[in-house]
N, C-alpha and C positions, 0 to 999 in steps of 0.2 A: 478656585479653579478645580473642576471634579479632572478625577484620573485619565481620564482620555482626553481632556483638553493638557492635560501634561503630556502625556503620551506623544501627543500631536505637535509641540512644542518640544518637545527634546528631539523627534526627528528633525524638525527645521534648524533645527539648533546645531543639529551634528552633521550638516550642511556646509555651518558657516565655522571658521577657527576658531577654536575653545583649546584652554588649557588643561592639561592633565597630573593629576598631584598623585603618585603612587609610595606607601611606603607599606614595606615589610617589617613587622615586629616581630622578632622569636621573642615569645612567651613561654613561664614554666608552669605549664599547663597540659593537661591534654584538652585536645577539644572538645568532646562527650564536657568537660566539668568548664572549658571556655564557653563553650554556646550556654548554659544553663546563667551564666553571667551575662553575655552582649546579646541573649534573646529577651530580656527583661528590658521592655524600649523605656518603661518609665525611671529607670535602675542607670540611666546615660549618665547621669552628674558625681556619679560614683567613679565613674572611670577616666572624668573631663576635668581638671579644677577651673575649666574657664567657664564651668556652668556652673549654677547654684541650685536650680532643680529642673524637674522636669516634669509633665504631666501628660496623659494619653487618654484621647476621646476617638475610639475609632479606627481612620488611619492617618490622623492628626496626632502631631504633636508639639508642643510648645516648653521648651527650653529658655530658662533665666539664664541669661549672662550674669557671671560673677563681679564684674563691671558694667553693670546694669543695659537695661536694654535687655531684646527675647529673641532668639529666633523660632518661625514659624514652620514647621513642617509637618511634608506629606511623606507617610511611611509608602513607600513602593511596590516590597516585597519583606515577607520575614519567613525565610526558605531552610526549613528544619534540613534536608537534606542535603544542603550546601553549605550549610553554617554560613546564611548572608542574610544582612541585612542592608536594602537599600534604599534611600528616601531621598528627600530633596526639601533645600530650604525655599520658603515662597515667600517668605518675609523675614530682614531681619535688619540691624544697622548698620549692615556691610552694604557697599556699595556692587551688589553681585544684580548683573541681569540674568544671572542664567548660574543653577548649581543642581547636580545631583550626585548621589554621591552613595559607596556600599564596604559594607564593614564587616571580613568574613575572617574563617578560621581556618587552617589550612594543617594538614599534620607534617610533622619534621621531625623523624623520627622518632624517638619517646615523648616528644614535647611537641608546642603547635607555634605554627605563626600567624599574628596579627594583622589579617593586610587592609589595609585603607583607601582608596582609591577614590580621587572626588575630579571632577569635570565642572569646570566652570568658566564662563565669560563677567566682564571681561580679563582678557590675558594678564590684565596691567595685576590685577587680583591679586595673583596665584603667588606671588612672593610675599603678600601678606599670610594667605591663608595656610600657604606649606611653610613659614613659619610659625603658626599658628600647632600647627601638625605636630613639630618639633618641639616643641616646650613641651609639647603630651607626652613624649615618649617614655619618662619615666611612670608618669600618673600609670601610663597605659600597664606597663610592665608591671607595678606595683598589684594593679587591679586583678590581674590574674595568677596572680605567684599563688604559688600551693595550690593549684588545683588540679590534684592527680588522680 
């Protein structure tokens, strides 16, 4: 699927009811030294333990489940000036019709927050996948500590 036929499809998309998974991390981090970590899209399985690696062709990328299987994704944006990166799985062995999803930095006072934010059908999903969320939240915190 090239970018505008994504494009085209996540309008129709946000049409119809889709779920929404938002979490805030405080990390001890600033973001200047967080983005230098979650802008490294090949650098994801460092901060995930449910991946095993990851590889970037592009604005593809493809991610090993640590529990075998991959997911397939389309990077969307990687917005130096927002500290966000947003993308979407197009393949993977979830049973997801529809995901995109953006992983930014945000400042809190001397330190920053985490936030995560993924949209996806169907609904029935979203209590897998914000589970899914939730086991991360130490790896995530882990992954940015000391960077000041």
């Amino acid at each position: 699927m090239h970018n505008i036929d994504f494009y085209l499809y996540c309008l129709v998309q946000k049409v119809l009811a889709m779920a929404t998974i938002h979490r805030e991390i405080p990390i001890e981090s600033t973001v200047d030294a967080a983005w230098e970590k979650l802008s490294d899209l090949g650098g994801v399985q460092n901060m995930l333990s449910i991946l095993s690696d990851a590889s970037v062709d592009g604005d593809r990328r493809v991610c090993g489940l640590a529990a075998g299987g991959r997911l397939d994704e389309l990077i969307l944006s990687v917005d130096s000036d927002r500290h966000r990166v947003a993308y979407a799985i197009v393949d993977s062995p979830f049973d997801l019709e529809f995901h995109a999803a953006s992983m930014s930095l945000v400042a809190d006072g001397d330190a920053a927050k985490f936030v995560w934010t993924t949209d996806l059908n169907p609904d029935e999903a979203s209590a897998q996948i914000a589970e899914l969320i939730e086991s991360e939240t130490n790896n995530i915190k882990a992954f940015f500590a000391g960077g000041a």
